[in-house]
N, C-alpha and C positions, 0 to 999 in steps of 0.2 A: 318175682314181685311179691308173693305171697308172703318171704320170709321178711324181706325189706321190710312190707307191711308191720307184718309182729314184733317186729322188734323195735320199731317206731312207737306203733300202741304201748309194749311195758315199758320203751322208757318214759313216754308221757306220763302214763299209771305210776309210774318212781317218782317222777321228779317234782310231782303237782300234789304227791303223796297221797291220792285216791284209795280206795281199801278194795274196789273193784272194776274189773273190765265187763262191758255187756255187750255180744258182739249178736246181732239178730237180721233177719233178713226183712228188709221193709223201711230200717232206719237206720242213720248215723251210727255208726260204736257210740257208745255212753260208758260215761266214769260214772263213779259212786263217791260224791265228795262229800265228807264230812254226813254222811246219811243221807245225801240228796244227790238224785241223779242226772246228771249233766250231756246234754248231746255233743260230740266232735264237730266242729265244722269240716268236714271229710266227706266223699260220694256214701249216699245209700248204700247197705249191702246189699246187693243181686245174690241168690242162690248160689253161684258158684264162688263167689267170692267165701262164702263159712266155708265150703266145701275147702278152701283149697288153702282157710286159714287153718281148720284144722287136723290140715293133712301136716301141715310144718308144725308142731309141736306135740303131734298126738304118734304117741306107741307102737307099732303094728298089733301087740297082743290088746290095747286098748279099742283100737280100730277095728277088731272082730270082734270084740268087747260089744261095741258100738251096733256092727251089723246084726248080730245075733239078741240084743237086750233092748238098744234101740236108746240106748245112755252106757255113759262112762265115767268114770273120773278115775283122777292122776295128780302127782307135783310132778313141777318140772323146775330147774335152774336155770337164770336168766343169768348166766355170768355171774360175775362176783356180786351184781347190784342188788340179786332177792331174788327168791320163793314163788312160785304162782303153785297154787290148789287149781284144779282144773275140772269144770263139769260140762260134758258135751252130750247133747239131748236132743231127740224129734220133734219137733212140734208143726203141727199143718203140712207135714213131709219134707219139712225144709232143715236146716243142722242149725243149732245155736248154740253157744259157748258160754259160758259164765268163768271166768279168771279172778280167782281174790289173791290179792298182795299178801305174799307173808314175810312181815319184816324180817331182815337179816338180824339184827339186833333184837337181841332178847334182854326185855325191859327189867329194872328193880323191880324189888316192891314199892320201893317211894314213888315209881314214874306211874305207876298203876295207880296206886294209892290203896293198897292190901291193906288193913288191918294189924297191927305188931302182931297179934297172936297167932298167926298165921307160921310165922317164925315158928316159936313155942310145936304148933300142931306137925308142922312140918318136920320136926326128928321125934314124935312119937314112932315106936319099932314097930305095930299096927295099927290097924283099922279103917274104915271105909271115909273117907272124905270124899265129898260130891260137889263139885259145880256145875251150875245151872245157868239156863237161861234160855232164851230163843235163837235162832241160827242168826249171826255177826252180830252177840252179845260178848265176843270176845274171850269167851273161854278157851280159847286153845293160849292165847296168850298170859292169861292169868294162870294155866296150868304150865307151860314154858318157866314161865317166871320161877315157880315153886318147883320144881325137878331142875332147875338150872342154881339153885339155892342148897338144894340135897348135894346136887352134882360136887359144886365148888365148896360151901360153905361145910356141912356136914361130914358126910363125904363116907367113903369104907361100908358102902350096900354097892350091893347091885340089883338095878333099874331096868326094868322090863317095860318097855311101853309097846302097845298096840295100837296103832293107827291108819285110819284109813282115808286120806293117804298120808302116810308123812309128811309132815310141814317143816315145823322148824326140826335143824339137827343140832344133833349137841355131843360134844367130842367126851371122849373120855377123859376126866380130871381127876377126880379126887372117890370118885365112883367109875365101878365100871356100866356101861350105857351099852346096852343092846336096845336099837330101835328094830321092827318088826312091821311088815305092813301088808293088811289083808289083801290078799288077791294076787302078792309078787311073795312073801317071804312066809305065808299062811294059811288057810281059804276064806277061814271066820275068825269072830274075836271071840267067839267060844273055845275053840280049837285051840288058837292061840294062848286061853288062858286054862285051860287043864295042861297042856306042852309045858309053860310056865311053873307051875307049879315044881316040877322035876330039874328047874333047871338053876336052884338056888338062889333063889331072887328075894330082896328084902323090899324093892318099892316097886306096884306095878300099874301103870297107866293103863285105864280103858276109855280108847279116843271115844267108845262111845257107847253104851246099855242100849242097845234097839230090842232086844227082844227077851224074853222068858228067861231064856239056856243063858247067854249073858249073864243076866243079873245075878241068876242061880250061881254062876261058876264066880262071879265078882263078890259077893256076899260070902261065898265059901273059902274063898283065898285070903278075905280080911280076917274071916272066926280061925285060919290057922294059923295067926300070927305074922300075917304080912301088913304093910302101910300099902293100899289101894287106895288111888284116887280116879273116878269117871264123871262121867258129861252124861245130863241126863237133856231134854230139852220142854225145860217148868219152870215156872215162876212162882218163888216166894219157896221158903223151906217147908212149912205144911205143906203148899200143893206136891214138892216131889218125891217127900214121905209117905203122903198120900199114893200118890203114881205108882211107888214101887210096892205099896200092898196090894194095891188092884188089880197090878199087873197078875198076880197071882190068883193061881183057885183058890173056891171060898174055900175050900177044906184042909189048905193052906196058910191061911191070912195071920189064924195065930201066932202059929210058928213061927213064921216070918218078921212077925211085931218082936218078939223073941229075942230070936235074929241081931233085928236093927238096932234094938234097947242094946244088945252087949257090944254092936261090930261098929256101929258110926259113930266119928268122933265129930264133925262139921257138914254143915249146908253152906254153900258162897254159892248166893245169886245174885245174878247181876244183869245189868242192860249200858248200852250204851246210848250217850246223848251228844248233840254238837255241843261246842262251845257259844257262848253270847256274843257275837262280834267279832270273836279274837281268830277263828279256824279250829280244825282239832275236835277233839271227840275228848269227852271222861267218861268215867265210868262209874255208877250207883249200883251198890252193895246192900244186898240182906244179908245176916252174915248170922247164923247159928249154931254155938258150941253145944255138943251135947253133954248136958251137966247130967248129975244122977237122978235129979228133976225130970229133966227131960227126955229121960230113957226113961223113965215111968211112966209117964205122959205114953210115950209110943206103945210099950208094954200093956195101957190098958186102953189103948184105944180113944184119948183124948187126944187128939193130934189139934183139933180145935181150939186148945187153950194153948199153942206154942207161940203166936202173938203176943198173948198176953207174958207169956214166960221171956222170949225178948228180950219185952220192954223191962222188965225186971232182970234181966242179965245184963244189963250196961257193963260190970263193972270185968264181966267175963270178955268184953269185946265185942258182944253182940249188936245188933241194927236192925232195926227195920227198914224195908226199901224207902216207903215214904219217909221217913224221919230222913232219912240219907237226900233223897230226893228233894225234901224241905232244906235242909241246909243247902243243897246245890240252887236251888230257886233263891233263897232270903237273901245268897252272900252274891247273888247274880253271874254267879257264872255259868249254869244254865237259861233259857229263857224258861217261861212261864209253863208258855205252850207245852212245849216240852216234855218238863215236869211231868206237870198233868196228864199228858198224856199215856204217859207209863206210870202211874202210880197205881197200886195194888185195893185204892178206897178215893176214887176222883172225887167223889162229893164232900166226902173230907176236906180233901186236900184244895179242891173248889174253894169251902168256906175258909178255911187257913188263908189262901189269899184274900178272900172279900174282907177277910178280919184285918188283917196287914194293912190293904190301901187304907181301914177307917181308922188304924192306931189303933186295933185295942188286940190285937194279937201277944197272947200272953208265954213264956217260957216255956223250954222243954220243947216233947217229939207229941205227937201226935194218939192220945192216950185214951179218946173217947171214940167207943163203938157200940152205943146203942144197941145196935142191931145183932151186932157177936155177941153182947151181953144178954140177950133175951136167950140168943139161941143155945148159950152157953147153959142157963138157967133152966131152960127148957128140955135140955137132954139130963142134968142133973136129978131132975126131981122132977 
């Protein structure tokens, strides 16, 4: 009955196109639709019902996994129809499950809506490109996208990605594609990427920077001439330039500013939003190249004025989240709500609407901050 069950559950999560399963004891299974969470009309789960859904889909080596740490996670394939990522956790001493869809298709850039220069960054021979965002901000798809572009489009590297766990897979084309994944083919992503290192590789995925020894080995693989691209979990390109100096000792931090001025070449952050009526989810982009400007800027420690630099890179490709966020509100295909709610300067963005409803909202992105400007002045002089 249990498998019956599961297999009922993902094809509903396929076909209703939800991005997640939430299976818990106390209430209905819930979808994740369009960013909102949806109850089944199906019986409560009783304790033994998680127990015995996630005896049919989970591992043996996961399930001691589970006994001994008390959480897990795994992919698994559902037949030809897609991907689940899988997280199985204790809570109140009862099992619960979290299952996210991972499409089988792997999207353009036009169906994401990337940025052209992305292209261009994507066959630089190195450097550190980072995507950002909060967890189902969609970057494992927007990093899909761009290794599936190397893969096919470019082509003649070989791709080392690290992830935990593999999501999407991707065949060998016109690169060759080693996937790798912590816990079955490696123990860590540090591990994994000093192995790497030795083993010829010209582009290398880091599913993810969680700690020190990461960053350390990720930042060190970009200064010897590799294209690295990882997932950091921040918002906005100052905060995750920020993140990665802090992460470090003070006696450190210089070094490191160093570092990041010569090895990174892009920040892509992003969030996802529903659509306004239609179904569907897009996606808003902060998107920052690093010009020679802006490795200066990191080099001496003004990370604070990268807003500002930005908005003055238009023509390099760059965005602010708000500015991108504006356009998704003015042209309506976000709601309001929305917007506002992830935007990086609400009270900004607050008045940008109050100005709209009265007509007098004026051209362009959103170019006045007070408040940056003081503080900006204030560390100056």
């Amino acid at each position: 009955m249990a498998t019956v069950h599961i297999d009922r559950l993902l094809s509903t999560c396929i076909r209703l196109g939800s991005s997640d399963i939430h299976l818990h004891v106390g209430r209905p299974p819930v979808l994740r639709l369009d960013g909102r969470l949806r109850n089944l009309e199906t019986k409560v789960l009783e304790p033994e019902d998680t127990v015995a859904l996630m005896k049919s889909i989970t591992p043996e080596r996961n399930q001691q996994e589970l006994q001994e740490e008390g959480g897990t996670d795994f992919g698994f394939a559902f037949g030809d129809e897609g991907r689940f990522r899988v997280s199985v956790f204790r809570a109140k001493g009862n099992l619960s499950l979290v299952l996210r869809l991972i499409p089988s298709k792997i999207l353009s850039f036009e169906d994401i809506g990337l940025p052209p220069i992305v292209r261009a960054l994507c066959r630089r021979p190195r450097g550190l490109f980072l995507v950002t965002g909060p967890t189902g901000s969609g970057k494992t798809t927007t990093l899909a996208t761009m290794l599936d572009y190397i893969n096919r489009q470019v082509g003649d590297r070989h791709i080392i990605s690290v992830e935990d766990p593999i999501e999407y897979y991707h065949p060998h084309a016109r690169c060759v594609f080693s996937q790798r994944e912590v816990g079955v083919d490696v123990p860590s992503f540090a591990e994994a990427l000093r192995r790497a290192l030795r083993q010829d590789p010209d582009v290398i995925l880091v599913g993810e920077m969680r700690d020190l020894e990461t960053m350390e080995a990720a930042i060190r693989a970009a200064e010897t001439g590799h294209l690295v691209f990882a997932t950091l979990h921040t918002t906005g390109a100052q905060g995750t330039i920020n993140r990665i100096i802090d992460a470090f000792p003070v006696d450190q931090q210089e070094q490191i500013r160093v570092q990041l001025s010569v090895t990174m070449i892009a920040v892509l952050s992003q969030t996802l939003l529903p659509k306004a009526g239609t179904g569907g989810r897009v996606a808003a982009y902060e998107f920052l190249v690093i010009t020679p400007a802006i490795a200066n800027l990191i080099r001496e420690n003004k990370t604070y004025r990268i807003d500002s630099a930005i908005q003055t890179g238009k023509k390099y490709g760059m965005q602010l989240l708000d500015d991108h966020l504006w356009k998704l509100c003015d042209e309506g295909i976000c709601p309001e709500d929305e917007c506002l709610e992830r935007s990086r300067f609400p009270g900004e963005f607050q008045a940008r609407i109050e100005a709209k409803k009265r007509g007098s909202s004026g051209p362009g992105g959103i170019t006045s901050r007070p408040a940056d400007k003081l503080a900006e002045e204030a560390r100056e002089g």
